[in-house]
C-alpha positions in Angstrom: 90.7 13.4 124.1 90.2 12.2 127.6 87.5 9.2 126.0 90.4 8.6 123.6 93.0 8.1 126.2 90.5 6.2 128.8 90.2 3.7 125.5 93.7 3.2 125.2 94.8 3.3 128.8 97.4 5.9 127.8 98.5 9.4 126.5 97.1 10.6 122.8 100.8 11.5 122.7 101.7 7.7 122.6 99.1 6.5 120.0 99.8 5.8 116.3 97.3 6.0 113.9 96.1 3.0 113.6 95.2 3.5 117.4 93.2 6.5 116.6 91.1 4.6 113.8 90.6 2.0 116.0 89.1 4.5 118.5 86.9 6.0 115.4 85.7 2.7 114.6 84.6 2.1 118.2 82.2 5.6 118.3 80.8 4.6 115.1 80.4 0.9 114.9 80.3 -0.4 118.7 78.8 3.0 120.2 76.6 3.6 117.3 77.3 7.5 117.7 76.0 9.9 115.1 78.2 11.5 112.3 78.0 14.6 114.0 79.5 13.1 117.6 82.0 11.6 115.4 82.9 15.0 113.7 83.3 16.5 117.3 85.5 13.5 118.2 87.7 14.2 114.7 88.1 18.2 115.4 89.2 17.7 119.0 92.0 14.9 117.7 92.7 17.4 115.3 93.2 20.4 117.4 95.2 18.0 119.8 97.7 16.3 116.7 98.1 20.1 114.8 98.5 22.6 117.4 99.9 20.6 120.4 102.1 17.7 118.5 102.8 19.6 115.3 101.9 16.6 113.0 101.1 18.6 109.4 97.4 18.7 108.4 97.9 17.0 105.7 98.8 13.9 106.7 96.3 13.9 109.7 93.4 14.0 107.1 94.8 11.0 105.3 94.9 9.6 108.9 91.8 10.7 110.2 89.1 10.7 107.5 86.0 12.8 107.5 83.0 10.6 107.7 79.7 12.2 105.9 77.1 13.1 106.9 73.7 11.7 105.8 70.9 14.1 104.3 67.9 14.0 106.4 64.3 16.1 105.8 62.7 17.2 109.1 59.2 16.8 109.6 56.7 19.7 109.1 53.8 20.8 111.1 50.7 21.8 108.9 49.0 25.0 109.5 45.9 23.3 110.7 48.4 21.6 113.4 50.3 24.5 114.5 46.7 25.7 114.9 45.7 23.1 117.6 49.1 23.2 119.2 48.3 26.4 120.0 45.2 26.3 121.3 46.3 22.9 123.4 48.9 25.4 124.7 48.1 24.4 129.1 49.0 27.9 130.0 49.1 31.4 128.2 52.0 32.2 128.4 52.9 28.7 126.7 50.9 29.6 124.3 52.7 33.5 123.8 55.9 31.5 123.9 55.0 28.6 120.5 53.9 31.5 119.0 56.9 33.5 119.4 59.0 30.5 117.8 56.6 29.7 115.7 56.3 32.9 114.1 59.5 34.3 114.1 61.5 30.9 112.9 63.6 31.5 116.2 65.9 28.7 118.1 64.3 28.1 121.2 67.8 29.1 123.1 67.3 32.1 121.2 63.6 32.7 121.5 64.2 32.4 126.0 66.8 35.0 125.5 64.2 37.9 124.5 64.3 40.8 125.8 62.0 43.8 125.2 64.8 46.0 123.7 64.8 43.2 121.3 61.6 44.2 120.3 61.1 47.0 117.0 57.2 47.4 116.8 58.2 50.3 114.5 60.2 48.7 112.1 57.9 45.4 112.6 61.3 43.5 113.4 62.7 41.3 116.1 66.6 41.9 117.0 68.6 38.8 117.9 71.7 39.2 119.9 74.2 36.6 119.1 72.1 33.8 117.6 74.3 30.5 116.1 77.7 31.4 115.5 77.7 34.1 118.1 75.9 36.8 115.0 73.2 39.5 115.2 70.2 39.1 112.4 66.6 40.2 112.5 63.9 38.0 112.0 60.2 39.0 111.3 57.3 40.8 114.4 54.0 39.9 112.8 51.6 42.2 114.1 49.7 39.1 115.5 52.8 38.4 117.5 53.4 42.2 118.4 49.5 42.1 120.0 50.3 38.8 121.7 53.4 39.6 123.2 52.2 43.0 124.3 49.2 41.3 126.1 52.1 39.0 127.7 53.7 41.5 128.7 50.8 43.1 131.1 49.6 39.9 132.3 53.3 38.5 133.5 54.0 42.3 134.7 57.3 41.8 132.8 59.9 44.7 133.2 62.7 43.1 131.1 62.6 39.4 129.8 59.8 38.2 127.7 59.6 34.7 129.3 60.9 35.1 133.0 62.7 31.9 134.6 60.5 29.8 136.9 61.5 31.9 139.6 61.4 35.4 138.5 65.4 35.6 138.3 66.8 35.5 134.3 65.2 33.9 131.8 63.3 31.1 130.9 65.5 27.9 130.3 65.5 25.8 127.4 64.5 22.9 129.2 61.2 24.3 130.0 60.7 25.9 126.5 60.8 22.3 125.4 58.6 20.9 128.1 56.0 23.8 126.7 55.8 22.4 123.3 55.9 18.6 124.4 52.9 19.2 126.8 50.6 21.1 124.0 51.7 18.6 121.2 50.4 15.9 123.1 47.6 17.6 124.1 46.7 18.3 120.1 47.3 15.0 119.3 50.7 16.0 117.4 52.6 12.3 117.3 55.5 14.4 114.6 59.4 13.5 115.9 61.5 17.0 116.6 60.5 18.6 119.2 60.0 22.4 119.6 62.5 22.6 116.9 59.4 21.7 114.3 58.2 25.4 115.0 61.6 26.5 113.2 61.2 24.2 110.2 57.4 25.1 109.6 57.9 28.7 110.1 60.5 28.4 106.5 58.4 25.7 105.1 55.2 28.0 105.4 57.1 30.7 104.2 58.6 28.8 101.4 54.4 27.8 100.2 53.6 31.8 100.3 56.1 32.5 97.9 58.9 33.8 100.2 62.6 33.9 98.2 64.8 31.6 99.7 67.5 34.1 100.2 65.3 35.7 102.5 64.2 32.7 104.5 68.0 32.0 104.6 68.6 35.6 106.1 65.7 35.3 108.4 67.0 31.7 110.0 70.5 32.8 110.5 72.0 30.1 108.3 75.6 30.3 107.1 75.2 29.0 103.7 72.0 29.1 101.6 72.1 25.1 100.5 71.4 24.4 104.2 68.1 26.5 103.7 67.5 24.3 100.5 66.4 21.4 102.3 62.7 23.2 103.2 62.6 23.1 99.3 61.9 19.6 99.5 59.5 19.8 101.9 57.3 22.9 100.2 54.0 22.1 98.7 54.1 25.1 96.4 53.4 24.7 93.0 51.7 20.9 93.9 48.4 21.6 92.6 49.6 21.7 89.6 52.0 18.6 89.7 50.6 15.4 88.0 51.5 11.9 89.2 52.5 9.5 86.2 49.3 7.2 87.3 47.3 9.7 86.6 48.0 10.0 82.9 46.4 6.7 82.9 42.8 6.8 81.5 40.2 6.8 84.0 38.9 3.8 82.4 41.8 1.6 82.4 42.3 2.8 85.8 39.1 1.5 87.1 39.3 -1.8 85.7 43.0 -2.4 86.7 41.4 -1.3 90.5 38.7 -4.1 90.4 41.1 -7.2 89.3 
């Protein structure tokens, strides 16, 4: 609201809505901002016009409309580079920490806020307090992980968080999670746009290949609706070895000679 006014030179309270399209088309033509800043934008002129001004909802959608949002696949890391990532890993607890996200599917603001009461080596579980939309869920302990994090655990002389800040006081910040996985990737060689945040979509891609219900995955992630888990259905290869490109009902004959022209 305060960008909003700053554009105008005066109160929200004064501006028509023409005014407040104008101020839209600035974010997403002149500032080139993403749908998703733009949505922010929208909800706070929303809150502002229903709650504070009283203007009826109805007419500020026909007002304000919704832009959409476009439908973009991540990229995926394949086993075989998750593999080197690891082992590019600078440090070992870098390496404890990938593998943690990695292999549990976590957000990496939820994989520095670990704790070992988090941790159910009986139940082969992993507890996460207030994930995305401030809810509990439990994601999966591999025993792989459980041996890692245990090994962790008596090397860092931990007595509380699993990934200590830099200087022994609360956690590990986000910021240096991400600096973790951007050191090891190009270390492996890993040129892949995301971030750490790849971990998270290859943990329910791979899942997705091994036959894991989607329902599950969706449970696992902590996502609200299940067509936001869908996406990783796109990016599965299961069931490929048996999928047949059109060119290939070609003869191999035909083929050849159509290659050599």
């Amino acid at each position: 609201m305060a960008d909003l006014a700053a554009y105008h030179g005066r109160s929200p309270a004064q501006l028509r809505p023409e005014e407040v399209q104008a101020w839209l088309y600035h974010l997403v033509i002149e500032r080139k901002l993403a749908w998703s800043t733009c949505n922010v934008a929208i909800n706070a002129v929303r809150k502002f016009w229903v709650l504070i001004l009283g203007v009826p909802r109805e007419q500020l959608t026909v007002m304000i409309p919704r832009p959409r949002s476009g439908w973009k696949l991540p990229q995926v890391l394949s086993v075989e580079e998750v593999e080197r990532l690891l082992k590019a890993a600078r440090k070992p607890h870098h390496r404890t920490f990938l593998m943690t996200v990695y292999a549990t599917g976590l957000r990496v603001g939820e994989a520095v806020e670990l704790r070992a009461r988090h941790i159910d080596s009986e139940r082969g579980q992993i507890r996460v307090d207030s994930g995305k939309g401030k809810k509990d869920r439990y994601t999966l302990l591999s025993p792989g992980l459980l041996a890692e994090l245990r090994a962790h655990w008596r090397r860092e002389q931990l007595s509380d968080w699993l990934f200590m800040g830099r200087y022994g006081q609360g956690p590990m910040s986000v910021a240096a999670g991400q600096y973790m996985y951007k050191a090891a990737a190009q270390r492996a060689g890993i040129a892949k746009t995301g971030g750490i945040h790849l971990l998270r979509h290859s943990f329910a891609t791979h899942l997705l290949d091994n036959g894991v219900n989607l329902a599950v995955i969706q449970r696992l992630l902590g996502h609200a609706h299940l067509h936001t888990t869908a996406r990783y259905l796109h990016l599965s290869r299961r069931g490929q070895e048996s999928w047949r490109s059109s060119l290939d009902l070609l003869s191999a004959q035909n083929l050849d000679v159509l290659i050599k022209r």
